[in-house]
C-alpha positions in Angstrom: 79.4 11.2 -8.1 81.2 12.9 -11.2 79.5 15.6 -13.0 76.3 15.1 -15.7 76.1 18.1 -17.9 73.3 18.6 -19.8 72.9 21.3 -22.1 70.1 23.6 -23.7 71.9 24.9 -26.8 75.1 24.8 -25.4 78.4 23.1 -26.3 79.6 20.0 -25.3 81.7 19.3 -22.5 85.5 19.8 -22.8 84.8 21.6 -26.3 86.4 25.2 -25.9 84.1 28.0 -27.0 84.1 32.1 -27.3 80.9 33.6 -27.1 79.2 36.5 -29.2 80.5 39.8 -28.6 78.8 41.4 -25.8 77.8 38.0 -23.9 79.2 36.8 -20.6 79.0 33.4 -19.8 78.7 32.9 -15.9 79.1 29.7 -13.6 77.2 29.9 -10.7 77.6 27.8 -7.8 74.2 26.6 -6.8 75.3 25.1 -3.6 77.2 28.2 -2.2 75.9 30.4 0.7 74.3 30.1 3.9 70.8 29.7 2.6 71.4 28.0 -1.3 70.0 27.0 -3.1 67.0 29.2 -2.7 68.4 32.4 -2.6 71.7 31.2 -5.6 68.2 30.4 -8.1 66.6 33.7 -6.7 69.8 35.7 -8.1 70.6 33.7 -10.9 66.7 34.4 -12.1 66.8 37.7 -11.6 70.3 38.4 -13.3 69.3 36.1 -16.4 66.0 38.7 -16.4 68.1 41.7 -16.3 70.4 40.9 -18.5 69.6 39.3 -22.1 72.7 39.1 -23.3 73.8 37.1 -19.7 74.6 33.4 -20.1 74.6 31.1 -17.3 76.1 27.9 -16.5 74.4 26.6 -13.2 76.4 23.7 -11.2 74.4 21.9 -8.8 71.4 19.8 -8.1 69.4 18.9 -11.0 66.1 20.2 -8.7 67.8 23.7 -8.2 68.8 23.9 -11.9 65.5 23.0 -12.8 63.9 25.8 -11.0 65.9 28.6 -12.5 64.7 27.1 -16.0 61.0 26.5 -15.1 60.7 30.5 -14.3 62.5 31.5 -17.1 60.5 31.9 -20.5 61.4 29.3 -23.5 63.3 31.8 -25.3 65.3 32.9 -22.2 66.1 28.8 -21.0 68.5 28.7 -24.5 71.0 31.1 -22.0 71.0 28.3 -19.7 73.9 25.4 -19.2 73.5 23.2 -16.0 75.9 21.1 -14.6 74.1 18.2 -12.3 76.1 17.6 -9.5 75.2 17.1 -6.2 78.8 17.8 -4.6 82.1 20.0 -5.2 79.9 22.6 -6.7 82.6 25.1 -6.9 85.1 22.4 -8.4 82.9 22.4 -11.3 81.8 26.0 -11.5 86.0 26.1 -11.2 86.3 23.7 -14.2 83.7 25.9 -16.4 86.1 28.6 -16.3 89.3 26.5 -16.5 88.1 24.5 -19.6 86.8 27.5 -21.5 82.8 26.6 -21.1 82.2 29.8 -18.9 83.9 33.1 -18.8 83.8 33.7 -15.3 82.6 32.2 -11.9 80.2 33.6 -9.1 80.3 31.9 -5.4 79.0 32.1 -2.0 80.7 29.5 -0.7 83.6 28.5 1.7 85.8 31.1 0.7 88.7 28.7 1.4 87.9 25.9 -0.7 86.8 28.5 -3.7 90.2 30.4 -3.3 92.3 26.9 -3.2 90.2 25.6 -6.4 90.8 28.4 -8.7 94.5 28.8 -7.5 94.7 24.7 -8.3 92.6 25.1 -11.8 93.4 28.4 -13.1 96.6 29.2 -11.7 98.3 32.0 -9.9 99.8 35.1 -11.5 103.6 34.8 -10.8 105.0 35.9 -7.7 101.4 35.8 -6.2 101.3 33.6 -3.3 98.0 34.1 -2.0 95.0 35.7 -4.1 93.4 38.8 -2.8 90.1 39.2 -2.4 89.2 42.9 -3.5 85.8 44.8 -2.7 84.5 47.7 -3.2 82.7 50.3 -0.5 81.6 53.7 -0.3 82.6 56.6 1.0 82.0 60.0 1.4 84.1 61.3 -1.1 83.0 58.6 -3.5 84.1 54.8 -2.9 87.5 52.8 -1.5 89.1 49.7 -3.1 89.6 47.3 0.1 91.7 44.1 0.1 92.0 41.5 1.7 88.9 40.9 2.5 88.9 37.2 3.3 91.7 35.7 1.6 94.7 35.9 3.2 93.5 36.1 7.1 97.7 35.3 8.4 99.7 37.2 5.6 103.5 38.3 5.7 105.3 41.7 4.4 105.5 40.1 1.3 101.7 39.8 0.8 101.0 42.9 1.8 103.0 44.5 -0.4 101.6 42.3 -3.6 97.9 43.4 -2.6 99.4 46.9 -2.9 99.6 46.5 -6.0 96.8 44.8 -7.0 94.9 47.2 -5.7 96.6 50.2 -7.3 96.0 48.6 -11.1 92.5 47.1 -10.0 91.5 51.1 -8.7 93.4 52.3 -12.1 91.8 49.9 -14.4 88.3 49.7 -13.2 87.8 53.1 -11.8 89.7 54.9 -14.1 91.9 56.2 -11.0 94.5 58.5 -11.9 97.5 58.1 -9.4 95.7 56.2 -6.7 96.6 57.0 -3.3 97.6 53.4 -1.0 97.1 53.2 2.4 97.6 50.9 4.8 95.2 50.1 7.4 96.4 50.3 11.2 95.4 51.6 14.4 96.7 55.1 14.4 98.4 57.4 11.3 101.5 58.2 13.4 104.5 56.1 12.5 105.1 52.9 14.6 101.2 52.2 15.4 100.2 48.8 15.2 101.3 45.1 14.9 104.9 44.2 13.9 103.4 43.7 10.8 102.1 47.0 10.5 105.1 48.6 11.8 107.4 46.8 9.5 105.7 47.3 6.0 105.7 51.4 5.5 109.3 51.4 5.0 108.8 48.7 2.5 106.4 50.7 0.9 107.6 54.3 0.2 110.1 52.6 -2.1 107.8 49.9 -3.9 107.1 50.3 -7.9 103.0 50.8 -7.8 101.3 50.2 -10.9 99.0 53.1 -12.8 101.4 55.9 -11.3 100.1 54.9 -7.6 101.3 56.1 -4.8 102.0 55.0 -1.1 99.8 57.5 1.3 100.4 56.0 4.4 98.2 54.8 7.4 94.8 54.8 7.4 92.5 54.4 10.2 89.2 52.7 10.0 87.2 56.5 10.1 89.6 56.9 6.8 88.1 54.3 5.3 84.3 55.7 5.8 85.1 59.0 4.8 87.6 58.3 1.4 89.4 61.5 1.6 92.8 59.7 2.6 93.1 56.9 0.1 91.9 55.4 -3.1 92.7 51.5 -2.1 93.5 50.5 1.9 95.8 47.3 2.0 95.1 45.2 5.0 95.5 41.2 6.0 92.0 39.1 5.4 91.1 38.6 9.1 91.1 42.8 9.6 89.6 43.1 5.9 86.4 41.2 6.4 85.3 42.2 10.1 86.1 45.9 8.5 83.7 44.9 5.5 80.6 43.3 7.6 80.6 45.7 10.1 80.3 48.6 7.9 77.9 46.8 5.3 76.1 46.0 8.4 76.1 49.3 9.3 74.9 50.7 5.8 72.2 48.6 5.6 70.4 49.5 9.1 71.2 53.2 8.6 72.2 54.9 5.2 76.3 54.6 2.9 77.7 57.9 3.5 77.2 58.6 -0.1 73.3 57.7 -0.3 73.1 60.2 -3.9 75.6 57.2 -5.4 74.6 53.3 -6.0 75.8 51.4 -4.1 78.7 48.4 -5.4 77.6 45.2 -5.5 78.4 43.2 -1.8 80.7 41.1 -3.7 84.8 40.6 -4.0 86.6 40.1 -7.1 89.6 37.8 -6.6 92.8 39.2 -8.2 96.1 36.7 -8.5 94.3 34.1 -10.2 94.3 33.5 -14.3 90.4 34.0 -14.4 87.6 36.4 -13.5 86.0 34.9 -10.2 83.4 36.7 -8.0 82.7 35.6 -4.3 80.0 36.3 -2.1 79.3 36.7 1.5 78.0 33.4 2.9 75.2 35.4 3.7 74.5 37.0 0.3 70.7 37.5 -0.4 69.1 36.5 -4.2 69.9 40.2 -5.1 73.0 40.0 -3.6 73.8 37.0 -5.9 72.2 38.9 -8.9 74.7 41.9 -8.2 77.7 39.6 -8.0 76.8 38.1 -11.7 76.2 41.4 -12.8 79.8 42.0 -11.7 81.5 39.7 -12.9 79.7 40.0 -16.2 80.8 43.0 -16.3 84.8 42.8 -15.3 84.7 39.9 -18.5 83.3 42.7 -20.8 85.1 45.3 -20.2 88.2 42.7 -20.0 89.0 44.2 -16.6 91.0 41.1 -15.1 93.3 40.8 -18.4 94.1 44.7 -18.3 95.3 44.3 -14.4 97.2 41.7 -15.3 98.7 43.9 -18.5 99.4 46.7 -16.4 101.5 44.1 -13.8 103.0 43.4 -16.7 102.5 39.8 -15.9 102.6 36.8 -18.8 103.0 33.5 -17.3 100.8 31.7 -14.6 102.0 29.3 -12.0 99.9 26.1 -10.7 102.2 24.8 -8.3 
């Protein structure tokens, strides 16, 4: 069944718009995550609350959209596009972003099929073969930029060595990281631990060009990761990456973040390679969960974070094939 978009205040489909200064206009999948679309309308209510200058395109079932605009006050419902679909709701949170009706995308679903959609509809940065998905966790000494975290669960040297860099300009850009330190996430620091891949890639990286003045700082262990002191971004494949991530978030959550004086980032992973700022959430995510993520990715489209990565890769062009 194709998409029905109706619209409260907003523009009509295919017609490209810019919104005001200081807005950020969000897709939200309605249909993503392991428990939507209760707890996808619990998030997208309480970000639309939060936020007044937040505007939200909600791609789903016409029930589900309807709920999110029956909580919300008649001044607030003018911030809401839906998109009535009952399938492929990522496909047309995808499409939003692609056709200039949304400045960014938030998901909780099948990370595959959300990574393959944007790759398809917005395009890859060039040379980048597979997207990275890029989170955030604390540490001790203050927080680590981790990626892949769900992307890229087989990848080869050359992969590796591209989320190197994504992370370096993603830690430089966003956190304002002078120099970041890289690491590279094995099972011991001294040289030869781990997989062939692991093995191989250090010589690779001591010579590669980082962006933002980065660094290479060698292995990391998981400890390393907790504790921050030995790198600013750890560079792993997506399999490692996401059992690292859940077990310490699950950790975090039953006990304390190492750095309980600082807020915690949002449980959500920014995908970097792709021409477009797109969020994903755990399968899992909870409605403030969700509200984080659009808060995020809000956020990256204000402060233009996505673009400036892409600047500092000095990239131009975009491939869809």
């Amino acid at each position: 069944m194709p998409e029905r978009w109706r619209t409260t205040g907003a523009t009509a489909p295919g017609q490209r718009t810019v919104g005001e200064p200081g807005t950020a206009r969000i897709a939200v999948d309605l249909l993503g995550g392991d428990q939507a679309p209760a707890v996808v309308v619990d998030g997208a209510l309480r970000a639309c609350r939060a936020d007044p200058s937040l505007h939200l395109t909600l791609v789903g079932p016409a029930d589900a959209a309807d709920a999110v605009l029956a909580a919300l006050k008649p001044g607030d419902r003018r911030r809401i596009t839906t998109a009535i679909t009952p399938t492929g709701t990522v496909n047309g949170a995808v499409a939003a972003v692609a056709e200039g009706r949304a400045d960014a995308l938030v998901s909780a679903g099948d990370t595959r099929a959300t990574v393959l959609a944007c790759a398809r509809e917005l395009g890859r940065w060039p040379g980048i073969r597979r997207p990275a998905l890029t989170a955030v966790l604390p540490t001790l000494a203050g927080r680590v930029v981790l990626l892949d975290v769900g992307s890229s669960v087989d990848p080869d040297e050359e992969t590796l060595a591209w989320h190197a860099r994504l992370g370096a300009a993603y830690a430089s850009v966003v956190h304002h990281v002078p120099a970041p330190r890289v690491g590279l996430l094995t099972i011991g620091t001294e040289p030869g631990k781990g997989d062939r891949l692991r093995r191989a890639l250090p010589n690779l990286l001591v010579d590669l060009p980082l962006p933002g003045g980065a660094r290479y700082a060698g292995l990391v262990e998981g400890g390393d990761v907790v504790l921050g002191r030995a790198a600013d971004v750890v560079v792993t494949d997506g399999f490692t990456g996401n059992v690292l991530l859940k077990g310490l978030e699950t950790a975090y959550s039953v006990s304390r973040p190492p750095s309980p004086d600082t807020a915690p980032p949002p449980r959500a992973a920014l995908l970097l390679g792709v021409s477009g700022t797109v969020v994903v959430c755990h399968g899992a995510a909870t409605g403030p969960d969700l509200a984080a993520g659009i808060a995020l990715a809000a956020d990256l489209h204000r402060r233009a974070s996505v673009a400036a990565i892409a600047d500092l890769l000095r990239y131009s062009e975009v491939s869809h094939d």
